[in-house]
N, C-alpha and C positions, 0 to 999 in steps of 0.2 A: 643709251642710244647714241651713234655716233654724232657727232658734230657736222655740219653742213662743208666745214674746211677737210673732213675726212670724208665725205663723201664722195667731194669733188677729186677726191685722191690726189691735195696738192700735198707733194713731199714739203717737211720742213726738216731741220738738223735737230735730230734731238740730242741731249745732256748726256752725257757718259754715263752719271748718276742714274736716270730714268732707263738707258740700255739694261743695266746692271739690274736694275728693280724687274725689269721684264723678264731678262734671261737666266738669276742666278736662283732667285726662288722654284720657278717652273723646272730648273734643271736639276734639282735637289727634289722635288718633287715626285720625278719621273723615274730618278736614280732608287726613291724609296719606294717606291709603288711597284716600280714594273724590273727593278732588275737586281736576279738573284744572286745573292754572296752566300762563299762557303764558311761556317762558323763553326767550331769545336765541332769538322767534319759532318756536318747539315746544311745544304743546299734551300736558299729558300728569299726572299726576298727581305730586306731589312725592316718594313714594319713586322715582318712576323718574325722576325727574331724579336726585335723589341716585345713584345708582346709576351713570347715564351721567357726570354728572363722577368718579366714585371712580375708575369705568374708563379716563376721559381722564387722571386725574393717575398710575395708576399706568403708563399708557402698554403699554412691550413688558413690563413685568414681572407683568403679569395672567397670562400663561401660567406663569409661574412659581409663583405663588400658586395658581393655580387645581390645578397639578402637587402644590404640599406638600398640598394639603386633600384631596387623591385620594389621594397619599402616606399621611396620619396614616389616613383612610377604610378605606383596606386592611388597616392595623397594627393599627387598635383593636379588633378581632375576635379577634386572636390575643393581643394585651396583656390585653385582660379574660375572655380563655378562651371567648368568644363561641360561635366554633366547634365548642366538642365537644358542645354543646346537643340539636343535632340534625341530620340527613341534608341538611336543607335549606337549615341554616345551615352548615356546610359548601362547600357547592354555591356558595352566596352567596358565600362568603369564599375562594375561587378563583376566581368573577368577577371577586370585588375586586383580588385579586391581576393580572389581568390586565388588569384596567382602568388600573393603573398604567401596564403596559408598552402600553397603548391611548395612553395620553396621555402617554408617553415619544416615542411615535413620529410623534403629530400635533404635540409642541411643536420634533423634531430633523429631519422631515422623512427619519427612518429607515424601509425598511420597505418592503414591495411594493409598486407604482406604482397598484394599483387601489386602496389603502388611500390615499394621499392625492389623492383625483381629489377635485373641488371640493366634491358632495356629500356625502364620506365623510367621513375624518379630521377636515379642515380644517373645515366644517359643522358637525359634533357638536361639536368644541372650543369654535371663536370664539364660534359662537353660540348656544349650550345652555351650554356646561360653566363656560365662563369669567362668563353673565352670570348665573348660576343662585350660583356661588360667593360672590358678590358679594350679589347679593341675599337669599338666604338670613341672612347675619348681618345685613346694614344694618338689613332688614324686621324679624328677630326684636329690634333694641332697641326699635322703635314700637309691635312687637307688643306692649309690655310695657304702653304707655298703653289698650290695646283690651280688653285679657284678665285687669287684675289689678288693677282696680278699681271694680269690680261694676258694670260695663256688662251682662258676659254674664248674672252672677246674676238682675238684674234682669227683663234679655229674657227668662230661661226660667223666671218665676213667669210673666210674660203669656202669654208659650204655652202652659200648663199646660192648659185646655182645648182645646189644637187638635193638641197631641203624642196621645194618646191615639186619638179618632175617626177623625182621620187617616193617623199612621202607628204605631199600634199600638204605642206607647212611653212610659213613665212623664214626666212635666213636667219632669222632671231631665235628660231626654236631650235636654233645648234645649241647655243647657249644652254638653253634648258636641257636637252638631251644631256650634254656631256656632262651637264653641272649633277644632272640625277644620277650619271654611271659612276662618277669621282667623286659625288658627293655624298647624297642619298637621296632616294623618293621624295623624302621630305622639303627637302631643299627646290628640288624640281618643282614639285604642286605648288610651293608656294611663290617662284617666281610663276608659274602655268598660270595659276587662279589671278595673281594682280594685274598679270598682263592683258587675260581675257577679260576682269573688270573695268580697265582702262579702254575695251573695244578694241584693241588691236590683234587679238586674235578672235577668229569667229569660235560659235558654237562648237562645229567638231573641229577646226584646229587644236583648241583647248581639249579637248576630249582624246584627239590623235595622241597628243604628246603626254595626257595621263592615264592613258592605258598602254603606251606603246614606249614609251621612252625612262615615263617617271618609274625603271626598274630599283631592286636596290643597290648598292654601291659598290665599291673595290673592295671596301674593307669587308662588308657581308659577305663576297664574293671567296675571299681567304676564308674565310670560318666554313663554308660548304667544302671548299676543297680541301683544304685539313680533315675533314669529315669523311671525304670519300676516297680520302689519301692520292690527291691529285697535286700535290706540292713538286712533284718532281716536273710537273709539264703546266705551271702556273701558265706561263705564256701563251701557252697554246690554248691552254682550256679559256684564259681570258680574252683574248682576240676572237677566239671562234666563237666564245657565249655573245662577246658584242658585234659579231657580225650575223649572228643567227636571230640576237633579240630583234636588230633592226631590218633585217629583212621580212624576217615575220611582221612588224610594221607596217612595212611598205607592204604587204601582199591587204592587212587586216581594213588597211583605209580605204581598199576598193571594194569592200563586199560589204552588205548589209552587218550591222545597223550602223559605225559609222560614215558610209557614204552617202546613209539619206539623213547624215544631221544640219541641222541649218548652217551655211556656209556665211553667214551676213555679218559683217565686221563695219566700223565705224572709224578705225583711222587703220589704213595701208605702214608699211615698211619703205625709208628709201632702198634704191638698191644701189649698188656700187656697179660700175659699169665693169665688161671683164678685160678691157684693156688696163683700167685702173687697180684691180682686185687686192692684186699684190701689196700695190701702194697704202690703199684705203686697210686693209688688213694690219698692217704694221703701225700707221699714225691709230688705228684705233686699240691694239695692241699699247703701245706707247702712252696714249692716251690714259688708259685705266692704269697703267705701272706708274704713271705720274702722281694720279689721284690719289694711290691705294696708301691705306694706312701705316702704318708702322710696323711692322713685325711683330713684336709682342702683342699690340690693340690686336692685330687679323689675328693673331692665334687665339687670342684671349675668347673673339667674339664668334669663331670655331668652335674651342672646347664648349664653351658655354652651350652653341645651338649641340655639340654632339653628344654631352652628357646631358640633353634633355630628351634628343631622341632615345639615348641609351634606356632612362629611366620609363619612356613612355613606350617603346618596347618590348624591357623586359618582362614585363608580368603579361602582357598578352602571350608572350612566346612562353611563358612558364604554364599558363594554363589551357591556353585554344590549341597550345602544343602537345601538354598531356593530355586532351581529351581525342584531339587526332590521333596518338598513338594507341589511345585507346581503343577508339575506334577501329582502328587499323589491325588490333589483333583481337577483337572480342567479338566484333559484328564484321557483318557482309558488304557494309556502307561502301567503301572504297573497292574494295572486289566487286560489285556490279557495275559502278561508277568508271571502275578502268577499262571493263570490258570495252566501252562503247571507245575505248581509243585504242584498244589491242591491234585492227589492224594497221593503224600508222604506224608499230612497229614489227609486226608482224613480217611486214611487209618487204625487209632486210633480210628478215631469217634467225632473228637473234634468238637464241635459246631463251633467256633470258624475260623474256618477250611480254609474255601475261605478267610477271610479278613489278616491270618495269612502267608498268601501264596503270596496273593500281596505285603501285609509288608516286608516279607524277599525277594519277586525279589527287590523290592526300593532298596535294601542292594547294588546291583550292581553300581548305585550311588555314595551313602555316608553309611559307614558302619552303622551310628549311625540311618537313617531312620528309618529300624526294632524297634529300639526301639520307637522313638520317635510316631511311627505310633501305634504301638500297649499302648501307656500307661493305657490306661484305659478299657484294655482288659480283662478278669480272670488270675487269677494264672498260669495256665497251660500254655496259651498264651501266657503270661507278658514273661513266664520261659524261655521258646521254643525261642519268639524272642531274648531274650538277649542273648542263647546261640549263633543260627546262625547270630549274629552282628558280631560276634569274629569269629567264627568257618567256615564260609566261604572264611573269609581272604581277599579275591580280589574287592577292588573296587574304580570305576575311581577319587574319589577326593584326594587320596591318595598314597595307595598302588599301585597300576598299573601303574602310572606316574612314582614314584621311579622303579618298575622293568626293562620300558622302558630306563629307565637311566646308568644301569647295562651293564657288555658286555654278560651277561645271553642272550641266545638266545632264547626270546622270545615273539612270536607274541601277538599283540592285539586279533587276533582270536584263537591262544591257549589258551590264559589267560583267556578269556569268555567261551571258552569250561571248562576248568577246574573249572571255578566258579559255572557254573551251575550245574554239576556234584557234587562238595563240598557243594554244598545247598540244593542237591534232598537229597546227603547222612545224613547232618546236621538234617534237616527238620525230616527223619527217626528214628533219633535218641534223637533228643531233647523233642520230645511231649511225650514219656516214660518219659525220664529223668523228666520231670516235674510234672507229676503226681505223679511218687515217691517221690520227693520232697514234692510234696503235701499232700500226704499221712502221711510221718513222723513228718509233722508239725503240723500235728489236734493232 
């Protein structure tokens, strides 16, 4: 929270030193995240370069690594008493358990003949499980120059006017918002859930910003689009999936059932005045580049939280993964399920249409389904699915187990109303989006 002297937006002089702490980490940050360099003739962003050499030098022994991180993923539940929490986490921690002997079987080639047919096993592993491994820690040390030295502080004074009218949320849930897009869901709920324990956000505040904001991160974001082979137009696909996730947002907190959640909060936010804005942004900026650790300690305490997301992860995505793809080519589940969103895309004209509509109910699932189901669909298609992977936000191998974990109040049956609402919206929005796309790139 800012200081009463950054409130009042009185400028001080700050330290060369402290400039430096604000501007050089944040700018290194955004150079790795967001802007694409050519390497041995591949166009692509430098953490995903990074990533494809880690993968090249560890060679055959990525299935291995990828097997211990599902390994510890399944243990740590029952190591920290996880499990006996609740019904759900339970549930989870028997996935996970299976998720082991999921990627026992795709790394030994053990196992019934329709489990390793080229989409199944083999699919989920090589190219989900193993590159998701991988990326999850490299991303969480850069994460460390993005989120921990008052970039974000900074950005959520300047939004402080447009969090409120827009999506009906205190200026403080920039913070959270951006911290869940660069960071991950995880990161987000858990500053969501302390904030709304401390009363400073109401009921559905807290609820706005974990279904509408706490999506998952940049670096998931690469693994979808690697999937849909959308690396050529990262930019674009990344901008438009964050201005599609938050629009649908803004539309979701005015319609039932978040609009009739209890609004009652127990301490308010100051607000920084808008003649002062500028000011008050920069000392609070400043302020946290002051405070922030060391370099090494913030990466240390990075990797650490992203190789525990990695591990608590991947055995969900190795097994709620395989049984979605299962389902997705043995029964009707997700073909009756997409129908009921056929014409939000219908609605374009896209050929494509029905099979894009089933792919993104699968998203309810495991986020990454959409992708994985549409790879070798058109442009348009490829586009659409990768946005609504992200831009739906809610889904059961993941996200929904963490919000159920929350003192957020809310139900399994609101969470599924609000997902399929955020998918009819998404769906609307994304089959445009990708034809522009399309367009600008002939």
């Amino acid at each position: 929270m800012a200081s009463q002297e950054q409130i009042s937006g009185i400028a001080r002089r700050p330290s060369p030193t402290t400039v430096l702490k604000l501007f050089v980490p944040s700018a290194l940050g955004i150079l790795i995240f967001f802007v694409p360099l050519t390497i041995a003739g591949r166009t692509t962003i430098p953490l995903d370069h990074m990533v494809t050499g880690a993968r090249t030098l560890l060679g055959d022994l990525s299935g291995f690594y990828a097997l211990a991180l599902i390994v510890a993923g399944a243990l740590y539940p029952l190591v920290k008493g996880y499990w006996r929490r609740s019904l759900t986490e339970r549930i989870f921690t028997v996935l996970k358990l299976a998720g082991v002997a999921a990627a026992l079987m795709a790394l030994t080639g053990w196992g019934p003949n329709f489990l390793h047919e080229p989409d199944m096993l083999p699919f989920l592993f090589d190219k989900l499980v193993i590159p998701v491994g991988l990326i999850v820690p490299i991303g969480a040390v850069f994460l460390a120059l993005l989120i921990s030295y008052g970039l974000l502080e900074l950005v959520g004074v300047l939004l402080q006017p447009v969090m409120r009218p827009v999506w009906r949320t205190p200026g403080r849930s920039a913070i959270d918002a951006v911290a869940s897009f660069v960071g991950s869901y995880s990161i987000g709920l858990l500053i969501t859930n302390r904030v709304y324990q401390a009363g400073q956000y109401s009921a559905r505040e807290a609820a706005i910003i974990a279904t509408g904001f706490s999506t998952v991160s940049a670096t998931f974001m690469i693994i979808v689009a690697k999937t849909l082979d959308l690396m050529s137009v990262w930019n674009a696909y990344f901008w438009l999936t964050l201005a599609i996730t938050f629009l649908v947002t803004a539309i979701t907190v005015r319609v039932p059932p978040l609009s009739r959640m209890n609004d009652e909060k127990t301490d308010g936010e100051p607000e920084a005045s808008s003649g002062k804005r500028l000011s008050t942004a920069w000392n609070t900026g400043l302020d946290v580049a002051a405070k922030a650790p060391s370099l090494p300690k913030s990466v240390a305490i990075n990797v650490r939280e992203g190789l525990v997301m990695a591990i608590s992860i991947l055995p969900s995505i190795m097994s709620v993964g395989l049984l979605g793809l299962l389902a997705a080519k043995y029964t009707p589940l997700f073909e009756w399920l997409g129908w009921l969103f056929y014409p939000f895309v219908a609605i374009w004209g896209l050929e494509e249409a029905a099979v894009l509509a089933q792919a993104s109910a699968a998203g309810l699932a495991e986020m990454f389904l959409p992708a994985l189901l549409m790879g070798d669909a058109g442009f348009v298609a490829r586009f659409a699915a990768g946005v609504v992977s992200v831009s739906s936000v809610l889904f059961f191998s993941a996200s929904i187990p963490c919000i159920l974990s929350t003192s957020i109040p809310l139900s399994v049956g609101r969470i599924v109303v609000i997902w399929f609402i955020r998918l009819a919206l998404s769906l609307i929005l994304a089959v445009p989006a990708g034809y522009l796309v399309a367009m600008s790139a002939l």
